[in-house]
C-alpha positions as CSV (number, residue, x, y, z in Angstrom):
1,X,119.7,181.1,103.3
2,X,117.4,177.9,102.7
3,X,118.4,177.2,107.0
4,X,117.0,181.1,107.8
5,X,113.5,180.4,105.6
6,X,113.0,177.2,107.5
7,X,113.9,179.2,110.9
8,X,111.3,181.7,110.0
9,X,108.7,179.7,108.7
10,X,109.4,177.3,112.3
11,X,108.9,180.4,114.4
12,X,105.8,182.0,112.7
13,X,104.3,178.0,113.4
14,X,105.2,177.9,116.8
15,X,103.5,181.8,117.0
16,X,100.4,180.7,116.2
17,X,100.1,177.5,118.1
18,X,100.7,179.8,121.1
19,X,97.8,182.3,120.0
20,X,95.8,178.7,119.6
21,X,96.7,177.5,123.0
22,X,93.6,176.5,125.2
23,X,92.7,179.0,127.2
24,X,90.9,177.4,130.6
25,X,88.1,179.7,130.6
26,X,87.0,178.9,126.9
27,X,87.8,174.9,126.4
28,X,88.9,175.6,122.8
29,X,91.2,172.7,121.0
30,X,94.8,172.9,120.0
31,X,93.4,172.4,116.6
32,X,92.5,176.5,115.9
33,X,94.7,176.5,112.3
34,X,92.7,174.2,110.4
35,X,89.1,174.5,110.8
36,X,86.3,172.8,108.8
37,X,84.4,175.4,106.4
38,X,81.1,176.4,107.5
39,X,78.2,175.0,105.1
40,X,76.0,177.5,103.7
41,X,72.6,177.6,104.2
42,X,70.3,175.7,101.3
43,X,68.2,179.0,99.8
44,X,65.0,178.0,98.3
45,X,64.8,180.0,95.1
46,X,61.7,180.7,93.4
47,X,62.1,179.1,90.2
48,X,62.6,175.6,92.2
49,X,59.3,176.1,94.1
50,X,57.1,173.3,93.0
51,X,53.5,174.0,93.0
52,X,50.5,172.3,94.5
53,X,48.0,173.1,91.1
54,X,49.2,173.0,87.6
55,X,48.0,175.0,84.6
56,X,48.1,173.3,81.4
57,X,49.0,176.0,78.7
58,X,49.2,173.8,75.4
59,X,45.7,172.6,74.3
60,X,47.2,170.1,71.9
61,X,48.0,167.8,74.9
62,X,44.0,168.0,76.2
63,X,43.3,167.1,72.6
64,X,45.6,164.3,72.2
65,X,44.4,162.4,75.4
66,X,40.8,163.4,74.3
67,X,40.0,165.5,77.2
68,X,39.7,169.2,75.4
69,X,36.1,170.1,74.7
70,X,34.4,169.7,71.9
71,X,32.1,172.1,70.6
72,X,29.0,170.9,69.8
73,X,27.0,173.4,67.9
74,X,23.4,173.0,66.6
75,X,22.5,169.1,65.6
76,X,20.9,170.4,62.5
77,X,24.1,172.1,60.9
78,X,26.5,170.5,58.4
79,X,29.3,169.8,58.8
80,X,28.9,169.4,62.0
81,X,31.5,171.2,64.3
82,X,32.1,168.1,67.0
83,X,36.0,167.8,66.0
84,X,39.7,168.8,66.9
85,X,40.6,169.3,63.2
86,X,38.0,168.4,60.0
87,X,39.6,167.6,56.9
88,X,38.3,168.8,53.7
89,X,38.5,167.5,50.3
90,X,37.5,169.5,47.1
91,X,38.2,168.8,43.4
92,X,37.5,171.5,40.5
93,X,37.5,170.8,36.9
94,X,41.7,172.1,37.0
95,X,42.3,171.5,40.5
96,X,41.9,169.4,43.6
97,X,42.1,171.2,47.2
98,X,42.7,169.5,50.4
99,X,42.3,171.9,54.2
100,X,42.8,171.0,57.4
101,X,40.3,173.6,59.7
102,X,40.2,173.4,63.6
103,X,37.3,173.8,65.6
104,X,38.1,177.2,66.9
105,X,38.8,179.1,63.7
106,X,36.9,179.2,60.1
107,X,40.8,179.9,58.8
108,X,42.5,176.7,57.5
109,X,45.1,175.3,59.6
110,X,46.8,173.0,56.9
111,X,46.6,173.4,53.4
112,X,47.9,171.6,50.2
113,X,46.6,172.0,47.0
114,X,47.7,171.4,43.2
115,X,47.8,175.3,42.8
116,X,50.9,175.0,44.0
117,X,54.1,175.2,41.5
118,X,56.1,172.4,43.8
119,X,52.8,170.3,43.0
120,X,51.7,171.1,40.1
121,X,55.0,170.8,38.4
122,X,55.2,166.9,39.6
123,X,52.3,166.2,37.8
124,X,50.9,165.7,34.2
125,X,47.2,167.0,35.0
126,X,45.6,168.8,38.1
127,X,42.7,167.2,38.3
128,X,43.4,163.4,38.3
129,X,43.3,160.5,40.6
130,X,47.3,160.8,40.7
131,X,46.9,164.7,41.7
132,X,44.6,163.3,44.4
133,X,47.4,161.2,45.8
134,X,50.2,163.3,45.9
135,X,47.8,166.0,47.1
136,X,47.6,163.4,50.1
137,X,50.6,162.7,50.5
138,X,52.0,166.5,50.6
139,X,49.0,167.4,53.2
140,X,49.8,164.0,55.3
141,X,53.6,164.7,55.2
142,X,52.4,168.9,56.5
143,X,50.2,167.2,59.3
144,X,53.4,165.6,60.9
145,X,55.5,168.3,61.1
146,X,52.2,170.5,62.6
147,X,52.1,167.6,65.0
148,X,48.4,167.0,63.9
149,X,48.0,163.2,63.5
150,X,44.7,162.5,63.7
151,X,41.8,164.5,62.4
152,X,38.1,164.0,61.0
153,X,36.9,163.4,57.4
154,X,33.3,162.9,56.6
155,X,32.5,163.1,52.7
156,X,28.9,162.6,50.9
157,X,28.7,159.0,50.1
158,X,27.7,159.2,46.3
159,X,31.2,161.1,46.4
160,X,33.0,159.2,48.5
161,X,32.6,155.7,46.5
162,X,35.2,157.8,43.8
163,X,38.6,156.5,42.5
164,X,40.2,160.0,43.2
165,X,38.7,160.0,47.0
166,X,40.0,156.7,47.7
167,X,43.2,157.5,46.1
168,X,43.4,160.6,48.7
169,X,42.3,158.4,51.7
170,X,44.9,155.6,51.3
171,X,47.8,158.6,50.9
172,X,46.4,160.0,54.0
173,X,46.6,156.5,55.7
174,X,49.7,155.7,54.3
175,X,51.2,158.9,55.6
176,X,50.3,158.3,58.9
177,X,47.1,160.2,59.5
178,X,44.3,158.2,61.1
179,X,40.8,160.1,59.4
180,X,38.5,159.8,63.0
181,X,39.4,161.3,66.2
182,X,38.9,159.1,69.7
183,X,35.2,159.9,71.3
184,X,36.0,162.5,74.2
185,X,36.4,161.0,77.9
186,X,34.7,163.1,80.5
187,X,36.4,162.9,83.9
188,X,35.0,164.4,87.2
189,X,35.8,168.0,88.2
């Protein structure tokens, strides 16, 4: 049985080498059972396509590399709008208030305050130079997960001279928050 398989199989081989046989007219090889696959043809597809101009859609990046625009407003307003992000600082008699605002809306961006219950309940008063720190430290701990590292503060300087300010300021630092922006580089268009 095994013999007649091996007959059979023998045959159909020798069947098809004389179907491959060069014929004189065409010049093909002895080789016609085993022929190399054909390589498709590379498709470009449209989501590959690399283009020649490129369209920044995040402004944070224009504003990290200090290229974004910054609005200037009137010279005679206060604050004045020439920022990213402006910081601001306010303390009541019960409670201290810190906002982070960008340029483009009057809305805060960022806000911590000891209004709060995770805040308030941390601390023994609302109002002190200790609220003023942790108030810092909550707002510089928010600023790094917004991705906002660097931002503008201007205060009065009669206020600014104040324990509880400073207290704020140094829990900004500390956090990682650097209080000035960089002046805006102006490149040829």
């Amino acid at each position: 049985m095994a013999l007649s398989e091996i007959t059979r199989s023998v045959r159909l081989l020798i069947g098809q080498i004389q179907r491959c046989r060069p014929i004189a007219a065409t010049h093909q090889t002895s080789r016609c059972l085993s022929q190399a696959a054909t390589q498709p043809e590379p498709v470009a597809d449209e989501n590959e396509a690399v283009s020649t101009t490129f369209v920044n859609r995040n402004p944070r990046n224009l504003e990290q590399m200090a290229l974004a625009v910054k609005d200037r407003g009137w010279k005679t307003t206060w604050p004045r709008r020439q920022f990213y992000h402006r910081l601001e600082f306010s303390r009541s008699q019960h409670h201290v208030t810190a906002q982070v605002f960008s340029c483009t809306s009057p809305v805060p961006v960022l806000s911590c305050s000891t209004k709060e219950w995770a805040v308030k309940k941390e601390l023994a008063s609302t109002n002190c130079v200790a609220a003023c720190q942790a108030v810092g430290e909550v707002l510089a701990h928010r600023c790094h997960q917004a991705g906002i590292t660097r931002m503008v503060y201007w205060e009065i300087p009669w206020i600014y001279r104040s324990d509880a300010i400073q207290s704020f300021r140094t829990a900004m630092k500390q956090g990682g928050i650097i209080l000035s922006e960089p002046r805006r580089k102006y490149t040829r268009t």
